[in-house]
C-alpha positions as CSV (number, residue, x, y, z in Angstrom):
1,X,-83.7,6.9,80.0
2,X,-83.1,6.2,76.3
3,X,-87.2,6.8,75.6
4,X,-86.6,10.3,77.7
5,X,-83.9,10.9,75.3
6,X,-85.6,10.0,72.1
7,X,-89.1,12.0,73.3
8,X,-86.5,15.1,73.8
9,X,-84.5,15.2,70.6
10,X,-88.0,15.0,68.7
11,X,-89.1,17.9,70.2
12,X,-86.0,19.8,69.6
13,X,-86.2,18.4,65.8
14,X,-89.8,19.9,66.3
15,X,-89.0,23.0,67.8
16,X,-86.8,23.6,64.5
17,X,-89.6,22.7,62.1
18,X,-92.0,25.3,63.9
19,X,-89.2,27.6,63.7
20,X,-88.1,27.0,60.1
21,X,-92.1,27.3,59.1
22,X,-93.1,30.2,60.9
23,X,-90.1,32.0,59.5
24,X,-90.7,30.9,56.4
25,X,-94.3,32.0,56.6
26,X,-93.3,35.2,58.0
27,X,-90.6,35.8,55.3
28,X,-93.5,35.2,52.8
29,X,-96.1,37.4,54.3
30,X,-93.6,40.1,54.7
31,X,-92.9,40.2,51.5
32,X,-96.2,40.0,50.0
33,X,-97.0,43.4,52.3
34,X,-94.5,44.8,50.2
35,X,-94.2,46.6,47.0
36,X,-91.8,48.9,44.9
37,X,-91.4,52.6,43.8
38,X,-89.1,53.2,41.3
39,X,-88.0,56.7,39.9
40,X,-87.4,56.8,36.2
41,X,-84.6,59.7,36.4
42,X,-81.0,59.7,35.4
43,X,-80.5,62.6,37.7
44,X,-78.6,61.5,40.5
45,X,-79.3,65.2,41.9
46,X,-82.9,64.1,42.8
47,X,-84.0,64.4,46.3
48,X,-86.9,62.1,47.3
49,X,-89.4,62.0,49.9
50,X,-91.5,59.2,51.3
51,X,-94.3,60.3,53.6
52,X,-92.2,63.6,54.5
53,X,-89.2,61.3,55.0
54,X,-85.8,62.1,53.2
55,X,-85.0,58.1,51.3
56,X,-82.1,57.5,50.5
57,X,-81.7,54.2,47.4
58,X,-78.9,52.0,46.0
59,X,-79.3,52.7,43.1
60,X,-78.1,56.1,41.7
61,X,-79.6,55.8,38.7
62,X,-83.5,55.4,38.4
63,X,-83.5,54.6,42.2
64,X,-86.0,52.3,43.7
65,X,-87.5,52.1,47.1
66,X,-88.8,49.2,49.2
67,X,-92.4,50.5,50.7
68,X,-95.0,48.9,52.4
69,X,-98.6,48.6,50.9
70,X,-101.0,51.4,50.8
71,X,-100.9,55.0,50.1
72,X,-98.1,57.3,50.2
73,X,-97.4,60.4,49.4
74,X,-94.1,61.1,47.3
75,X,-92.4,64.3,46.7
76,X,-89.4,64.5,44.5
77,X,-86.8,67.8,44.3
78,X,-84.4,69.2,42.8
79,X,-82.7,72.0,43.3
80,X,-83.7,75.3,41.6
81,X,-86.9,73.7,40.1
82,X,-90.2,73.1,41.0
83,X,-91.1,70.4,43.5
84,X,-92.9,67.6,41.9
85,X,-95.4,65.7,44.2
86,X,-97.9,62.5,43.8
87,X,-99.9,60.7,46.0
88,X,-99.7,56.7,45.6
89,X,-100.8,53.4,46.4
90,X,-98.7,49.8,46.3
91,X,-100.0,47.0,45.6
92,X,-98.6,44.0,46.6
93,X,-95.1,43.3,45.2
94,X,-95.7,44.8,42.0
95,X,-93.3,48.0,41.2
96,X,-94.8,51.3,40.9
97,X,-92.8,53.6,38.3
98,X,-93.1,57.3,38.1
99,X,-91.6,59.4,35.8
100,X,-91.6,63.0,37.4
101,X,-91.3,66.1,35.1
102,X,-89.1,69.5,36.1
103,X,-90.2,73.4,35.6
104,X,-87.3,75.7,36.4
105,X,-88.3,78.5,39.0
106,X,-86.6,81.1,37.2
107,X,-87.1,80.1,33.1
108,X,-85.0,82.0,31.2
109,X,-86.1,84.1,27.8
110,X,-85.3,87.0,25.8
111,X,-87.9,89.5,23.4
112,X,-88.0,88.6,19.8
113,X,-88.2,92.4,18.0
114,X,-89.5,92.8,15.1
115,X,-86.3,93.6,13.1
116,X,-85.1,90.1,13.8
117,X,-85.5,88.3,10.7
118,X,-87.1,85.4,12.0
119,X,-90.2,88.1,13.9
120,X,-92.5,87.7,10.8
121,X,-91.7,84.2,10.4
122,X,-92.8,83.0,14.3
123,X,-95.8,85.2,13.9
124,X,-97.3,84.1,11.3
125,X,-97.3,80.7,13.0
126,X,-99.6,81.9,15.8
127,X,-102.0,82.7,13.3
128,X,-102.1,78.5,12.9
129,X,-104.1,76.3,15.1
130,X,-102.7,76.4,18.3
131,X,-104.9,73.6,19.6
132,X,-103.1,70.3,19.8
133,X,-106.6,67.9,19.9
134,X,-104.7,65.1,21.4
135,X,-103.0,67.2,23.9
136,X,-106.9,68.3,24.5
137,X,-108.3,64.9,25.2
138,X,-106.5,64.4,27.7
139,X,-108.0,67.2,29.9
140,X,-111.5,66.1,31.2
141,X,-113.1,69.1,33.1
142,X,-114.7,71.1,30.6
143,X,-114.2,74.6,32.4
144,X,-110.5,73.9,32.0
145,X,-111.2,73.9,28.5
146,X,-112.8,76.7,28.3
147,X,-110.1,78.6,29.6
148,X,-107.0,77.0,27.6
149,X,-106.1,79.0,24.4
150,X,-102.9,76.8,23.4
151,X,-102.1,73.3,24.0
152,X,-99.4,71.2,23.5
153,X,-97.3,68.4,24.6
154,X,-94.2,68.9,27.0
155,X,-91.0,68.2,25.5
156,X,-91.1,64.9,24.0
157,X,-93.7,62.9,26.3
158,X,-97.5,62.3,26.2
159,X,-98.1,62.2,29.9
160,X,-97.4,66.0,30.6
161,X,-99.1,69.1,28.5
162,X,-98.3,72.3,28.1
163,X,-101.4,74.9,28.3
164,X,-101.9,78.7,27.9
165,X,-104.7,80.3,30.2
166,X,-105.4,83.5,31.0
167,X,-102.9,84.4,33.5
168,X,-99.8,82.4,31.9
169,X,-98.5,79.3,30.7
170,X,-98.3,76.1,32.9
171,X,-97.0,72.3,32.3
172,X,-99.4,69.7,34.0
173,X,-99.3,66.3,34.3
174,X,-102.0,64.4,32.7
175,X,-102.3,62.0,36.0
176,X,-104.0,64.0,38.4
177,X,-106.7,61.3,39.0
178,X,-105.3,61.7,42.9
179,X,-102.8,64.9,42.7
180,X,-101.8,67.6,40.2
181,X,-98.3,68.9,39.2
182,X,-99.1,72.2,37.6
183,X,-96.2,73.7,37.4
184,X,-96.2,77.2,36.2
185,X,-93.3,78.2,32.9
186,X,-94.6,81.7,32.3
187,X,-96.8,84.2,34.1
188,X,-98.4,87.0,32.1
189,X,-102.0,88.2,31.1
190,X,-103.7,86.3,28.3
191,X,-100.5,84.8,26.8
192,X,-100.5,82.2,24.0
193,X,-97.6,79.9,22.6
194,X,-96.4,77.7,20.0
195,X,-93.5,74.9,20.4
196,X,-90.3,75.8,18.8
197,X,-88.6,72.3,20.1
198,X,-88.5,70.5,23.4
199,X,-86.5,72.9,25.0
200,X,-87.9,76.5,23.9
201,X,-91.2,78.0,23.7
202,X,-92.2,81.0,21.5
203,X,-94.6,82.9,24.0
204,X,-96.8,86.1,22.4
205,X,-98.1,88.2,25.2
206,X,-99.6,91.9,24.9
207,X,-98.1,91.8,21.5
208,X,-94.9,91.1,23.0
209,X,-93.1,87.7,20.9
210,X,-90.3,85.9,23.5
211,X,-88.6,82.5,23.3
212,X,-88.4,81.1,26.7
213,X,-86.8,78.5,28.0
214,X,-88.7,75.5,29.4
C-alpha cells in the first residue's frame, strides 16, 4: 500500500515537471514568434492599423504593439492629413520602429506679388541650384530623375524628400524598397520650389511665386 502510494506521488511530482516544462517551453517559443512595432510619434491623435485592424497601445506616447512574425501591412491616420501606409516584416523579438511622416490634405498658402518687398529677393533664389545632390541619391530609378526639377529634404529629416515634377510637388519617403508614401503638397503644371524653413515652401508656378504651407 505504502509502495502504491510512493509510485503515485511520483507521478503527480511528474505530472508537475511535464507541466512546468512544457509551459515553460511554450512560454519561450511564444515569445520568440514574437516581435515589436513601435511608432515614433508624440501625437496621441494617431490612429493605427494592423492588417486593416484598428490597435489600440498603452502607451500614448510613441505607442508600441505586440505582433506576431511575418509581414504586415501598417497604416497610420490622422485626421485631416494624408494616410501614411507601409508594408513590414518582424523578426523575431527584435522591435521594428517607424517614424511616419504627415502631408495636410488641404495645405494652406498665399501669392507672393511682386510689390512685396521680399518678391525680388525669393526670386532670385530660384535662379540658384535647386538640386539638393544628397536629396538626389537617394532616388534610384533614373526616369524619376529625369522628371524631378527641385529636390530637397522634408522638414528636418533625411528619410523623406521633397520633389518637384511636372504636375506638382510631392514628399516621399525614401523607404519604398516594399511601399511608397508619396504624398502630394502642391498640384500644378511644371512647378518648382525652394525651402524657406521646415514649415513653408516657396512654390514658383506659371510665373506665379506662393509660400505654402507644408
Amino acid at each position: 500500500m505504502q509502495k502504491n502510494k510512493k509510485e503515485k506521488n511520483s507521478l503527480i511530482v511528474i505530472g508537475i515537471l511535464i507541466l512546468i516544462l512544457g509551459s515553460l517551453f511554450y512560454f519561450n517559443y511564444d515569445k520568440k514568434q514574437n516581435g515589436f512595432l513601435q511608432i515614433n510619434s508624440l501625437d496621441e491623435t494617431l490612429v493605427i492599423y494592423i492588417d486593416n485592424t484598428q490597435e489600440k497601445s498603452t502607451n500614448s506616447i510613441n505607442p508600441e504593439f505586440k505582433i506576431k512574425n511575418g509581414i504586415h501591412n501598417v497604416l497610420v491616420y490622422k485626421e485631416g492629413y494624408w494616410p501614411w501606409t507601409k508594408e513590414i516584416e518582424i523578426f523575431g523579438e527584435k522591435t521594428l520602429e517607424l517614424n511616419p511622416f504627415f502631408v495636410p490634405q488641404n495645405t494652406s498658402g498665399f501669392i507672393i506679388e511682386k510689390a512685396d518687398s521680399e518678391y525680388w529677393t525669393i526670386m532670385a533664389d530660384f535662379r540658384k541650384n535647386l538640386i539638393s545632390t544628397e536629396a538626389l541619391e537617394t532616388i534610384s530609378t533614373i526616369e524619376i530623375k529625369k522628371q524631378i526639377t527641385a529636390i530637397d529634404f522634408y522638414k528636418n529629416r533625411d528619410d523623406v524628400i521633397l520633389m518637384a515634377l511636372d504636375d506638382g510637388i510631392y514628399a516621399l519617403g525614401v523607404d519604398y524598397e516594399t511601399e511608397q508614401n508619396l504624398q502630394p503638397i502642391y498640384k500644378g503644371k511644371n512647378p518648382t520650389f525652394i525651402k524657406k524653413d521646415d514649415n513653408n515652401i516657396y512654390i514658383l508656378d506659371n510665373n506665379n511665386l506662393m509660400e505654402v504651407s507644408y
